[in-house]
C-alpha positions in Angstrom: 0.0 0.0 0.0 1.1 3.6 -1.2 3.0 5.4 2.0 0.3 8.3 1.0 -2.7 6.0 1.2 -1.4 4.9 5.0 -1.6 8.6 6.3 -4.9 9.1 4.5 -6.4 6.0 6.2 -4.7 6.9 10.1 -6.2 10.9 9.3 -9.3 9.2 8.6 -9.4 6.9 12.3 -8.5 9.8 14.1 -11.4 12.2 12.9 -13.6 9.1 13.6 -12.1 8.9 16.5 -12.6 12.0 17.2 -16.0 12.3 16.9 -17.2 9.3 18.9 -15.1 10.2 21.6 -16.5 13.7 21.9 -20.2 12.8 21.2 -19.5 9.9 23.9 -18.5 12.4 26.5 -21.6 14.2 25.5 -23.9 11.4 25.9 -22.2 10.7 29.2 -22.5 14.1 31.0 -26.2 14.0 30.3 -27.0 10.9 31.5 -24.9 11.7 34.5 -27.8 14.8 35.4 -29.8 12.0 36.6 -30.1 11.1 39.7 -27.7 8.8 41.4 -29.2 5.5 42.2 -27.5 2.0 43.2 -27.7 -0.8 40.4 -25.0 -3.0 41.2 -26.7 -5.0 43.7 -27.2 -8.9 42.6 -24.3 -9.2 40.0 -24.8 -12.3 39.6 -28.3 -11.9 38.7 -28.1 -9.4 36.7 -25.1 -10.8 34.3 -27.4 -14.2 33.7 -30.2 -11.1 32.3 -27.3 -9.6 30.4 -26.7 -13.1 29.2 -30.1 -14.1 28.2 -31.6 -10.8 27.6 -29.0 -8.9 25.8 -26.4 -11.2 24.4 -29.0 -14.0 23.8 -31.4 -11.6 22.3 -34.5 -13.6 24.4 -36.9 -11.4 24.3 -36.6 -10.7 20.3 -37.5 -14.8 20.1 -41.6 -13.8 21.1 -41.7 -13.4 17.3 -39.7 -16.1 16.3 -39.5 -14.8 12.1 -38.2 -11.8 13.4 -36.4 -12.7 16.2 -33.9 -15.2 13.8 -33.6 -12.0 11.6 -32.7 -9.4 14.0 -30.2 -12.1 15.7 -28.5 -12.4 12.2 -27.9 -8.8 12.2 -26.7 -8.8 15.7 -24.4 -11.3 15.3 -23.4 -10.2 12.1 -22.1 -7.2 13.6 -20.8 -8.4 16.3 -18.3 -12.0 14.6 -17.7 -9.6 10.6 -16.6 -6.5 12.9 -13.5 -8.6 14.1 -12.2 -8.4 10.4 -12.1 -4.7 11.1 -9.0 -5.0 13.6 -6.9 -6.6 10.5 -8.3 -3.8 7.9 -7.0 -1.4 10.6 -3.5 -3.1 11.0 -3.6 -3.0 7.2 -4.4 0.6 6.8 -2.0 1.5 9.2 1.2 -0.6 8.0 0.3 -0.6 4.4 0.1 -4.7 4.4 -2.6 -6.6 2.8 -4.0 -9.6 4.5 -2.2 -9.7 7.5 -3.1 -12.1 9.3 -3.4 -14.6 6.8 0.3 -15.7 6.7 0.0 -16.5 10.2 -3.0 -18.7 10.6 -3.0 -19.8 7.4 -5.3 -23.2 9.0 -8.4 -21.3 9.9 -7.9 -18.1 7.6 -10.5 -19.2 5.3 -12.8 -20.4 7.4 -12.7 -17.2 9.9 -13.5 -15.1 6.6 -16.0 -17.8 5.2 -18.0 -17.1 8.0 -17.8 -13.4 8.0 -19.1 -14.1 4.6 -21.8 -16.3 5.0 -22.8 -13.8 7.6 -22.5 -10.7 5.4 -24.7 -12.4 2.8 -27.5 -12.8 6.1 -27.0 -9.2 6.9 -27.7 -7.9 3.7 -30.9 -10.2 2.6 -32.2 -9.2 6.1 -31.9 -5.6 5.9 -33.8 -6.1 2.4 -36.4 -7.8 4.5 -36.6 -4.8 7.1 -36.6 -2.2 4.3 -39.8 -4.3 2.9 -41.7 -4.9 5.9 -41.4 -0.9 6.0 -42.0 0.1 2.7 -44.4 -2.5 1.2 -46.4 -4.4 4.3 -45.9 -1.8 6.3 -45.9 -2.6 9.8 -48.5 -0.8 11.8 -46.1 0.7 14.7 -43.6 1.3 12.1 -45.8 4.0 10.1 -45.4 7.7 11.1 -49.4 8.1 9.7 -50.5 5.9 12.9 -47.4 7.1 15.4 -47.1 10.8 15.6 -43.5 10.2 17.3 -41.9 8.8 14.0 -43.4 12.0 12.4 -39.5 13.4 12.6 -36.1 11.6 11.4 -37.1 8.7 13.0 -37.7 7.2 9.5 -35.2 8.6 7.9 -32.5 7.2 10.2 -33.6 3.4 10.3 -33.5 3.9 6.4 -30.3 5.2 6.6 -28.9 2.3 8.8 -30.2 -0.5 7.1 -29.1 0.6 3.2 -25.7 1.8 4.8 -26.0 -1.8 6.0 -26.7 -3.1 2.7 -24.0 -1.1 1.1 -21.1 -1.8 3.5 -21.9 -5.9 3.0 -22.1 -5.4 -0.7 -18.3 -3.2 -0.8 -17.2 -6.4 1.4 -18.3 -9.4 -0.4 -17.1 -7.7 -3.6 -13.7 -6.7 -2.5 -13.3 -10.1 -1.4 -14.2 -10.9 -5.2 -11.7 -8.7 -6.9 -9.0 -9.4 -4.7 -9.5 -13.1 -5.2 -9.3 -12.4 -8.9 -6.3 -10.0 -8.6 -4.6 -13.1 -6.5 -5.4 -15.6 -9.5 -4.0 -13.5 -11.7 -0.4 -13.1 -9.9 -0.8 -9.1 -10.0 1.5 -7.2 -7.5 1.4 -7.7 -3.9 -1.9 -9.6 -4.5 0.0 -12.6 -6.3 2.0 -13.2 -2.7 -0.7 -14.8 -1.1 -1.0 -17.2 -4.0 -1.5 -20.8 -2.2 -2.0 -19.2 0.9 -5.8 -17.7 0.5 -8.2 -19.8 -1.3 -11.4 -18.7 -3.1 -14.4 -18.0 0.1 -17.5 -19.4 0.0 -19.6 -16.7 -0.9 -17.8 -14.2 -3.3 -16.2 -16.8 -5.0 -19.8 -16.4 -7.3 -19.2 -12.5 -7.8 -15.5 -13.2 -9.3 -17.3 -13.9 -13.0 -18.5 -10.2 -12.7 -14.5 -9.3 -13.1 -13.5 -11.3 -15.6 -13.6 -8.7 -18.4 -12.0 -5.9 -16.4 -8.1 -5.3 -16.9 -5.5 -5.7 -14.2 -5.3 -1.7 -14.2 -9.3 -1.0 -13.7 -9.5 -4.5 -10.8 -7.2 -2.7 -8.6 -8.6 0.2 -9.2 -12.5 -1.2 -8.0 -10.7 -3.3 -5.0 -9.2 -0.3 -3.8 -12.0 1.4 -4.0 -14.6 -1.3 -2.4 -11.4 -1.2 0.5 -12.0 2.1 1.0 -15.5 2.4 0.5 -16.0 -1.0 3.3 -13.5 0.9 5.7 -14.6 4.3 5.4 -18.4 3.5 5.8 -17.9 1.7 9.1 -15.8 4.5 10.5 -18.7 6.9 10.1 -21.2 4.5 10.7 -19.4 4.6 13.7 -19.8 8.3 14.5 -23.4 8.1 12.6 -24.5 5.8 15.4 -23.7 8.2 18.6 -26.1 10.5 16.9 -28.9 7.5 16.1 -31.5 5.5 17.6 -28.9 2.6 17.0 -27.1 3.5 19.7 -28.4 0.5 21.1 -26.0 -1.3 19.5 -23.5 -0.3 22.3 -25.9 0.7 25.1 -28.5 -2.1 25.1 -26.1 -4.3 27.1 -25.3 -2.1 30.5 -28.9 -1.1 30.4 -30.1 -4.8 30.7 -27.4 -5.2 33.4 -28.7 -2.5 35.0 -32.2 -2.8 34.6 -34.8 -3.2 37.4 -34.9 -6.4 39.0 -37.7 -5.6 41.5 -40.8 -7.9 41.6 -42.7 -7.6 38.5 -45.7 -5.3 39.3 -43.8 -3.8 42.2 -43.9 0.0 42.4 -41.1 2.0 44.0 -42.2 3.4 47.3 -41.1 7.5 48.4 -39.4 7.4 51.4 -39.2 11.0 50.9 -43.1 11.3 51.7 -41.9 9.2 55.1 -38.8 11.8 55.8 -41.6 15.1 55.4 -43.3 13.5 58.6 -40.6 12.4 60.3 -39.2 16.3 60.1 -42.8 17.5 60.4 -42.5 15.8 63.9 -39.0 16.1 64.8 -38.3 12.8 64.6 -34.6 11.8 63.5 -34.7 11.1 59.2 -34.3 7.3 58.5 -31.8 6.3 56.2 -32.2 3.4 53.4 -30.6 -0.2 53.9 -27.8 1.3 51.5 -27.2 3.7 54.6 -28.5 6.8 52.0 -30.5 9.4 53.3 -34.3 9.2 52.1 -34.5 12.0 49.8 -31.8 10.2 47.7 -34.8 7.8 46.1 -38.1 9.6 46.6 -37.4 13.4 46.5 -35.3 16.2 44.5 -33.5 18.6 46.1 -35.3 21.8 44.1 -31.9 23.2 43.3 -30.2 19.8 42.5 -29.4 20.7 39.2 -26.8 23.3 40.7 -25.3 21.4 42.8 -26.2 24.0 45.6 -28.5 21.6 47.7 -28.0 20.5 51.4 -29.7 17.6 52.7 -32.3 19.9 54.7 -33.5 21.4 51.7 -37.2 21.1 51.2 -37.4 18.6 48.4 -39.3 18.2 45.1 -41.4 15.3 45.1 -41.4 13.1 41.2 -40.0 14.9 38.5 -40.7 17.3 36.0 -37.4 18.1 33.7 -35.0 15.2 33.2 -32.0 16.4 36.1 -35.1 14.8 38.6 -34.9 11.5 37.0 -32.9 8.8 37.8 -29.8 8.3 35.2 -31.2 4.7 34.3 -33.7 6.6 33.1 -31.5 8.9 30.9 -29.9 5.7 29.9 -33.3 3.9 29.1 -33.5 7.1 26.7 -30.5 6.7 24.5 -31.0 3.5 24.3 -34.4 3.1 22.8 -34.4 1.9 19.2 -38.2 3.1 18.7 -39.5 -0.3 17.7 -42.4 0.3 19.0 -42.8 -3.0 20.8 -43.9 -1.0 23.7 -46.6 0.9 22.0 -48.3 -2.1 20.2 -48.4 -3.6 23.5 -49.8 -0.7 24.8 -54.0 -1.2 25.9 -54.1 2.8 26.4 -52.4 3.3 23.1 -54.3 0.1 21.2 -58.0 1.9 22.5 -57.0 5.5 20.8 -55.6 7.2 23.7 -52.5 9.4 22.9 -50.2 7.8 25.3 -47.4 5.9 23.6 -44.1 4.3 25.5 -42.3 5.0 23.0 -43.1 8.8 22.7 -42.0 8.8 26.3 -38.7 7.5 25.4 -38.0 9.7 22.6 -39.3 12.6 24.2 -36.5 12.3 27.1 -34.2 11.5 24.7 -35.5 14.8 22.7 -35.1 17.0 25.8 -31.5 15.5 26.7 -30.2 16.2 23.3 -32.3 20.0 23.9 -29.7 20.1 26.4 -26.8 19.2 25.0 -27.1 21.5 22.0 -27.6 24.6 24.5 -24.1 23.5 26.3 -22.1 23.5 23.0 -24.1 26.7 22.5 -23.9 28.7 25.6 -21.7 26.4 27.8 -21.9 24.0 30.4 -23.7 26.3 32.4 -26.5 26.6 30.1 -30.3 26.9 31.4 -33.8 27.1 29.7 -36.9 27.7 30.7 -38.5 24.5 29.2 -39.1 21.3 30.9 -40.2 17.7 30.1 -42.9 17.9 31.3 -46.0 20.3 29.8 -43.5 20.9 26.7 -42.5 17.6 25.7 -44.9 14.8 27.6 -48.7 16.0 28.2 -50.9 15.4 31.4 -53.2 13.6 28.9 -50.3 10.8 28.1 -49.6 10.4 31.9 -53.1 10.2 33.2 -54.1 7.7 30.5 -51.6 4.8 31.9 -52.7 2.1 33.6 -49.2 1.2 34.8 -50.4 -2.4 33.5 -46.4 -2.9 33.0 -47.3 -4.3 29.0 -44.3 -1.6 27.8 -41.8 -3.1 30.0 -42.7 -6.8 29.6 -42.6 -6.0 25.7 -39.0 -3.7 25.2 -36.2 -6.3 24.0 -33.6 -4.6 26.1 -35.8 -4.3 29.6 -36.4 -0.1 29.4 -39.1 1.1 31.7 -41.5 3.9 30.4 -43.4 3.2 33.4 -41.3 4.4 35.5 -40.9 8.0 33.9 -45.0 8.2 34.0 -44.9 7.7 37.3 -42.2 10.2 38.5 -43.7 12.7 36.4 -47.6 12.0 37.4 -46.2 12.1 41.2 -44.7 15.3 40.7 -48.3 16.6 39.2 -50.3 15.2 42.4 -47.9 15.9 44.8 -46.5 19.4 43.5 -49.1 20.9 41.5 -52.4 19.0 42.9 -53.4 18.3 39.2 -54.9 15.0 38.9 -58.7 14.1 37.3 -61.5 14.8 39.5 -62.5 10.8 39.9 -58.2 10.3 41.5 -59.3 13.5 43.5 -61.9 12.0 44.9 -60.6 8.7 45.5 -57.6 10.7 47.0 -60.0 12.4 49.5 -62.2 9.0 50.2 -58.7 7.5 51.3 -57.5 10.2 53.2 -61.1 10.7 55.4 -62.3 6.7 55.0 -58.8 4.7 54.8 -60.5 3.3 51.4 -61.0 4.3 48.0 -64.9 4.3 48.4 -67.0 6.7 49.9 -68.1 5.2 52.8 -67.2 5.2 56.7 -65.1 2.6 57.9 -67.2 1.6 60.1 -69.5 0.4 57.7 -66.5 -1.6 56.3 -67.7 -5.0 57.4 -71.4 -4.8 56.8 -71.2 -7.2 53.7 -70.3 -9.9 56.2 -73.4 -9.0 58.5 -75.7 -9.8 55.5 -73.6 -13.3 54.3 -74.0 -14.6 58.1 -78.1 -13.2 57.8 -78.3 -15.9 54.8 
């Protein structure tokens, strides 16, 4: 390889590099404005969820069709992104194939697999691109999902044909290479012997066969290229993308709830108001952490300018009141839309939609982030996520059923959002529907959600013992 081509190709790693590593750091600091909460409790358990959930891709398997797809993909990314380190190592010290003089045993097979796995990557992103475009999934269609109404489209088109194009540049670089290598041309002809046809673009080397030695090395340079420079910025494309799930998906299913399913987190803080209402010493949490540090905000949190005497904020209203697991929930949602199908509020017409939750935190993080490369670190608005972004009429019209949760292939929690942010409308602004009003008043006077006195409670059994 050309000494000028090397610098080229080590300029364009470190601009990739570049990138991701900034728009990581990014990503980072706003899911650090969450509040701290402890997940590493139960390692154990929650690498066998990793294992089953995210690596085993469990939950994709409820449709099995799709579920074989999608784990084609995955693992097609995963086993045909090893080839990358040599292409790097080749890039960088001008070689070609350069591993292959050194495990010359499994060479072929290690690249016949990559193969046979590229081919599955690309007839399953033509499969994706037509269940989108011609039977159009329901909760893929921005006509039925307001959410998608932005680049949500857009981007999973973009993914899957850059998909398509990168395993096409791959399979057929493999091709012209081979044909360059039968043909004894320059450095190509060394690994005569050594490199055998591979199993899959062996049948593209009859599309070469009329092209001279000048014009082959020109396309198998140019398929190098195109392969290598496509996953570097897919690689930046992807910090930006709802495929940032790619990389995220696995610490949030380590770090996903493992409570009881159905099981609600209770506010301590609402215990610590009483206990100072009455001078009683504040209990702390098994963890030894003071109360406020799972039910309540500090209302100045967000500048670090809180003490732990500070009257609190109970639920949440912009994102710094959630917990970061939330934040990470948020980037990594791929907007399937598994949720929302699942959804009975959303299935009956009602505007809520788990997704829309998701994307809307996601939405106001990256709000965020553009006003600190803007105006600094420092920056403030006046806008929150909740009332701009999430509505009281999406909130009130969950039934915390848990049918999002049980449905999201990588264990993210809507519900949970909902619930901080319909806490914080009951418990800060007293805004609730008139029939929670008055089940909140029949429980506070009767000790029951019905409007009777409790001493009336067990009357039913008077009248079963009169019969």
């Amino acid at each position: 390889m050309h000494i000028l081509q090397q610098i080229l190709f080590v300029a364009a790693l470190a601009v990739a590099a570049w990138f991701v590593t900034k728009r990581v750091k990014l990503i980072a600091r706003a899911i650090n404005l969450g509040r701290p909460e402890d997940r590493t409790d139960n390692p154990g358990e929650r690498w066998r969820t990793t294992l089953l959930v995210a690596f085993g891709q469990k939950k994709m398997f409820t449709n099995l069709l799709v579920g074989v797809m999608h784990f084609v993909i995955y693992a097609g990314f995963i086993i045909i992104n090893l080839e990358i380190l040599e292409i790097i190592l080749d890039g960088i010290l001008g070689t070609h194939r350069l591993f292959a003089p050194y495990i010359t045993p499994i060479y072929p097979f290690l690249i016949n697999v990559f193969e046979v796995l590229a081919f599955g990557v690309l007839a399953v992103c033509v499969v994706f691109l037509t269940r989108r475009f011609v039977a159009r999934v329901s909760r893929l269609q921005a006509e039925r999902h307001r959410e998608l109404r932005g680049f949500s489209i857009p981007d999973a088109t973009i993914i899957l044909t850059a998909e398509i194009i990168l395993m096409i540049a791959f399979l057929t670089w493999n091709a012209s290479d081979s044909v360059l290598r039968d043909r004894g041309v320059g450095y190509y002809g060394d690994l005569q012997g050594v490199v055998p046809d591979f199993l899959i673009s062996q049948y593209l080397k009859p599309l070469f066969a009329g092209f001279s030695d000048t014009a082959l090395v020109a396309y198998e340079r140019v398929s190098w290229w195109l392969h290598i420079l496509g996953i570097l910025a897919f690689a930046v494309y992807v910090t930006y993308s709802k495929h940032l799930h790619i990389a995220l998906g696995f610490p949030n299913v380590y770090f996903s709830d493992l409570q009881p399913k159905g099981e609600m987190q209770n506010m301590p803080a609402v215990t610590k108001e009483v206990q100072l209402m009455l001078g009683l010493p504040v209990t702390t949490e098994p963890d030894g952490s003071q109360a406020n540090d799972n039910g309540m905000q500090p209302a100045e949190a967000t500048s670090g300018e809180s003490t732990p005497d500070e009257i609190g904020r109970f639920g949440a209203k912009d994102v710094y009141d959630l917990k970061w697991i939330n934040l990470m929930n948020a980037y990594s949602c791929t907007e399937c839309g598994r949720c929302t199908a699942a959804c009975p509020a959303n299935i009956t017409g009602k505007k809520l939609s788990p997704r829309k939750i998701m994307m809307d935190t996601r939405d106001r993080l990256e709000e965020i982030q553009r006003g600190w490369q803007t105006n600094g670190v420092d920056y403030k608005d006046e806008k929150s996520l909740l009332g701009d972004y999430i509505t009281a009429e999406e909130l009130n019209a969950c039934t915390t059923c848990q049918a999002c949760i049980n449905a999201c292939p990588i264990n993210i929690n809507p519900l949970d959002i909902i619930l901080q942010l319909r806490r914080y409308r009951v418990m800060e602004e007293s805004q609730a529907p008139a029939s929670w009003n008055a089940m909140f008043s029949n429980i506070e006077n009767n000790m029951a959600p019905w409007k009777f006195s409790p001493s009336d409670r067990f009357n039913w059994a008077e009248m079963v013992n009169e019969k």
